[in-house]
C-alpha positions as CSV (number, residue, x, y, z in Angstrom):
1,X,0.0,0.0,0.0
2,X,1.6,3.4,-0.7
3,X,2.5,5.7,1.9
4,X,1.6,8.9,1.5
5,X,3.0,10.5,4.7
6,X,5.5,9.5,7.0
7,X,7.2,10.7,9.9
8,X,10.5,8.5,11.4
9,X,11.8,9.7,14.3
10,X,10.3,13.6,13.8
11,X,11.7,15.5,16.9
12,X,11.2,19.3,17.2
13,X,13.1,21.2,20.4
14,X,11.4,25.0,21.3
15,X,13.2,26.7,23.7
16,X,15.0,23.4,25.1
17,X,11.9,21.8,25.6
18,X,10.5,18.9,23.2
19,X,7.3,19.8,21.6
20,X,7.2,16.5,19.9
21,X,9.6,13.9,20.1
22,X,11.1,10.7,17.8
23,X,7.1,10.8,16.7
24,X,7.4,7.8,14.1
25,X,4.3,6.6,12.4
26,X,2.8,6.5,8.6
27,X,-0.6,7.6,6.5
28,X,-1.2,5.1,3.7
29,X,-3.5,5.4,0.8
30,X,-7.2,5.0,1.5
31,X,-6.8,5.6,5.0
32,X,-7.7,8.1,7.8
33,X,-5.4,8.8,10.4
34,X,-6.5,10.3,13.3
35,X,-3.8,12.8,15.7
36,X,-5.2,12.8,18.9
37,X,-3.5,14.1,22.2
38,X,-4.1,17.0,25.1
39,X,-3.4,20.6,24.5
40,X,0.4,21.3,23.7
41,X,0.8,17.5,22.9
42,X,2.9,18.8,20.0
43,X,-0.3,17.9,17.6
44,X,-0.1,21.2,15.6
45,X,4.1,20.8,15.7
46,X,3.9,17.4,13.8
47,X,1.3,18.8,11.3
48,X,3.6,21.5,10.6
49,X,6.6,19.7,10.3
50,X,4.7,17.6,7.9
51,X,4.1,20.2,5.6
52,X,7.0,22.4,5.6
53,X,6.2,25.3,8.4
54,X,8.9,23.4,10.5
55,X,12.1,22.2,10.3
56,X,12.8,19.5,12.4
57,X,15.3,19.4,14.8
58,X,16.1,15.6,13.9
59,X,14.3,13.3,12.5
60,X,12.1,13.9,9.5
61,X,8.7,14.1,8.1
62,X,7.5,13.2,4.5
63,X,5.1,13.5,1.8
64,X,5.2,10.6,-1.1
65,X,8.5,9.8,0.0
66,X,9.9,13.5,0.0
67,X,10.1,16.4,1.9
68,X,6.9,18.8,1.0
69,X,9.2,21.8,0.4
70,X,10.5,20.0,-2.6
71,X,6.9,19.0,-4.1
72,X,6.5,20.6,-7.5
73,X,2.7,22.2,-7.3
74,X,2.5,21.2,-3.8
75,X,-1.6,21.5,-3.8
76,X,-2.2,18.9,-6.1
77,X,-0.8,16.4,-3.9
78,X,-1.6,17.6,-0.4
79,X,-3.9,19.8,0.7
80,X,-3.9,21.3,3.9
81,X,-5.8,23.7,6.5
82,X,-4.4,24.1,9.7
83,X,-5.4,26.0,12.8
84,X,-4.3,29.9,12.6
85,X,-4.8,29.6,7.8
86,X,-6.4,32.8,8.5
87,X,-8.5,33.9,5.5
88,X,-9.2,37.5,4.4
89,X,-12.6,38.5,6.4
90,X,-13.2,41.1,3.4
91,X,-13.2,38.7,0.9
92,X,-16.1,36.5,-1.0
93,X,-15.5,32.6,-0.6
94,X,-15.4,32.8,-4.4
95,X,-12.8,35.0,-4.3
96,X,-10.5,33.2,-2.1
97,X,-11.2,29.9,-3.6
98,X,-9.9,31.8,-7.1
99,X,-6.8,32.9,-5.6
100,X,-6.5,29.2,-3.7
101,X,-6.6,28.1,-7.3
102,X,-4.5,30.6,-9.0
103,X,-1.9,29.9,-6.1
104,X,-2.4,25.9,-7.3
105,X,-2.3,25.9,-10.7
106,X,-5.7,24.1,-10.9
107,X,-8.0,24.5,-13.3
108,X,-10.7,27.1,-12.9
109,X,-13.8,25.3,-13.0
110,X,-12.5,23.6,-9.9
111,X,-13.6,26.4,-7.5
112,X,-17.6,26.3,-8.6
113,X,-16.8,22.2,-8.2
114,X,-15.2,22.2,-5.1
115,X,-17.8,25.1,-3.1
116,X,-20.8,22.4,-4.7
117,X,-18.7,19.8,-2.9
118,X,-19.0,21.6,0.5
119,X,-22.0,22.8,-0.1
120,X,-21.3,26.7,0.2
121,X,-22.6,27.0,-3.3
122,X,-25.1,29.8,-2.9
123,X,-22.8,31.5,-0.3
124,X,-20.0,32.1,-2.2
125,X,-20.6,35.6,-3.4
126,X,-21.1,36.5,0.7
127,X,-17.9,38.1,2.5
128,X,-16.2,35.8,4.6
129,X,-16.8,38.4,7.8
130,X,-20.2,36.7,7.0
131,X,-19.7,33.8,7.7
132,X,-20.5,31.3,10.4
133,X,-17.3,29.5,12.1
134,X,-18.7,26.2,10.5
135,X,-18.9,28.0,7.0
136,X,-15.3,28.9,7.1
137,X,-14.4,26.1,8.1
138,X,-16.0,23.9,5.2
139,X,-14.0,27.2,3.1
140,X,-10.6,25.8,5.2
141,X,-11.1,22.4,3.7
142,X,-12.5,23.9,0.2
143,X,-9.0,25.4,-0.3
144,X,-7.5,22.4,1.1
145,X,-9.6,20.4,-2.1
146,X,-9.1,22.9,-5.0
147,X,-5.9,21.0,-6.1
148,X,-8.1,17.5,-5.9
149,X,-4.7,16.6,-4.0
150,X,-4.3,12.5,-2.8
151,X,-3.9,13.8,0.5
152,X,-5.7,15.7,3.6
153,X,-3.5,17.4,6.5
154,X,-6.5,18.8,8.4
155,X,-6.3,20.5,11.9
156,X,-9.2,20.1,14.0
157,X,-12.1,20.4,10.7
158,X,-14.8,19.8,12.9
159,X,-14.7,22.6,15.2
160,X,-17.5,25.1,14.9
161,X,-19.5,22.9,12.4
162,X,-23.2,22.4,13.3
163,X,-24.8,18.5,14.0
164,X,-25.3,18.7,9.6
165,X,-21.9,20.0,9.0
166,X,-20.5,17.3,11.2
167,X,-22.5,14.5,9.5
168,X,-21.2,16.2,6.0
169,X,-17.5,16.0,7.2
170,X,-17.9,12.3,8.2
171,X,-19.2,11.3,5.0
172,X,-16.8,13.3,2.9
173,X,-13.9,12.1,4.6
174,X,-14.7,8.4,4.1
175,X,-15.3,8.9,0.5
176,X,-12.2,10.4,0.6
177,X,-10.5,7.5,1.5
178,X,-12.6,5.1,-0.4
179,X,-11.6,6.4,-3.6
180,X,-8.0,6.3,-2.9
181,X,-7.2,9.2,-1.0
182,X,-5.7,9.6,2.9
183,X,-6.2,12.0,5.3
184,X,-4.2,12.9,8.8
185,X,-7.0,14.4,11.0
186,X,-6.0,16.2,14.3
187,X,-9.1,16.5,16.5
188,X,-10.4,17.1,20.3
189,X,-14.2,15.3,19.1
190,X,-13.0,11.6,20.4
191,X,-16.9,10.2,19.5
192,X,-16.6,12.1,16.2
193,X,-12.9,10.4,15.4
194,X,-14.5,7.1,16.4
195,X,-17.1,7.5,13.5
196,X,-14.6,8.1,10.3
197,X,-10.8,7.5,11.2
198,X,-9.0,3.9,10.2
199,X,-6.3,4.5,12.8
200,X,-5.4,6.2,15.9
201,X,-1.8,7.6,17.1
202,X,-2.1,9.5,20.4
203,X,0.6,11.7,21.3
204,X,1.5,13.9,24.5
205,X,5.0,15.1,22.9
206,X,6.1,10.9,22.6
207,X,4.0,8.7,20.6
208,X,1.8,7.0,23.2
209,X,-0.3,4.8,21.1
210,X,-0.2,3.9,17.6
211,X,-2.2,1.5,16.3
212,X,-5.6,0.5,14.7
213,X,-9.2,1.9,15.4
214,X,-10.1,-1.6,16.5
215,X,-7.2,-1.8,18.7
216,X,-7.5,1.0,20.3
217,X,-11.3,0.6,21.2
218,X,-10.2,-2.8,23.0
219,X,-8.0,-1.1,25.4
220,X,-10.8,1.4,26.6
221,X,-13.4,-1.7,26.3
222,X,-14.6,-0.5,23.2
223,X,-14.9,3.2,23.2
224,X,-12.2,5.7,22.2
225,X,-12.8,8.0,24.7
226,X,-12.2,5.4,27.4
227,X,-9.0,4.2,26.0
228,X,-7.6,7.7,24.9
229,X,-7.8,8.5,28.8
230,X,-6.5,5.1,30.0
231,X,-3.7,5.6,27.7
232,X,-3.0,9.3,29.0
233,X,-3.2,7.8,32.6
234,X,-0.6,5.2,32.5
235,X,2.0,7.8,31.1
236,X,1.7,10.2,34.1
């Protein structure tokens, strides 16, 4: 099975303090991947290591086999939204999905696809200031989309989005990986992981857990929840 993201040994040091440390696990193709550990786990760190925001301080962390800085047309393989991809309040959606593609090289009947496919059709002529947390974060994962990459780097893309918008993210992201794509999916929603993610690697800066959805439910008895804080309790 390909691998479409892989970190070995990914350590990153801020102010002589680990943030993450010798994380070492892989996303493969048609697989979700959920990122799952406490505030300051060095969740956000490893994402952004991953896509070229951070240079390790050993270790390494790759896309198909190769550092993302070094990707020609970077958006057609990976797209990405992560926590603090601030978009310009004073522009449409439409607009920013233009420049999103512009920025991509995609083609431009992609952005009237890709707001159809998150269903902020008939709101893209509104100003972002306009929008709902939920909307702009289906507009996050919209310009993640508009290079139709093979894989998802997503921080936290539930947050803000209504019981619908949850339900819409859920089926999107498993059609995702049905067709062949693979997503890495950091997240605080435990019960909303359970529902779409493959498998699990919980981090508080060292890997704590890395192993199947299955697995991991049979350590907390079949729930998640229960084993995500059974893990976190045995490393204090």
């Amino acid at each position: 099975m390909t691998v479409t993201a892989s970190f070995e040994q990914f350590s990153k040091k801020r102010g002589g303090r680990f943030a993450v440390q010798e994380l070492t696990f892989d996303v493969q193709a048609g697989r979700v991947v959920g990122l799952i550990g406490p505030n300051g786990a060095g969740k956000s760190t490893a994402l952004a290591g991953l896509t070229g925001l951070v240079e390790p301080t050993s270790g390494r962390a790759t896309v198909f086999g190769t550092d993302y800085r070094s990707l020609r047309r970077p958006a057609t393989k990976v797209g990405v939204n992560l926590d603090g991809m601030d978009i310009e309040p004073g522009l449409t959606g439409l607009r920013h999905l233009q420049i999103c593609q512009l920025a991509a090289g995609a083609e431009r009947q992609a952005v009237d696809q890709i707001l159809e496919q998150v269903d902020l059709a008939a709101e893209g002529k509104k100003k972002v200031r306009d929008y709902s947390l939920g909307m702009r974060q289906r507009l996050g994962i919209a310009s993640a989309l508009i290079g139709r990459p093979q894989l998802l780097v997503l921080d936290e893309p539930a947050n803000g989005l209504d019981p619908e918008g949850i339900q819409w993210l859920r089926r999107f992201l498993r059609d995702f990986a049905a067709s062949g794509g693979s997503a890495l999916v950091s997240s605080h929603q435990l019960m909303e992981l359970e529902q779409v993610v493959d498998e699990v690697v919980i981090l508080k800066q060292r890997t704590l857990f890395r192993g199947t959805l299955k697995e991991a439910k049979a350590l907390g008895g079949g729930s998640l929840e229960s084993a995500y804080f059974k893990i976190l309790d045995r490393a204090r």
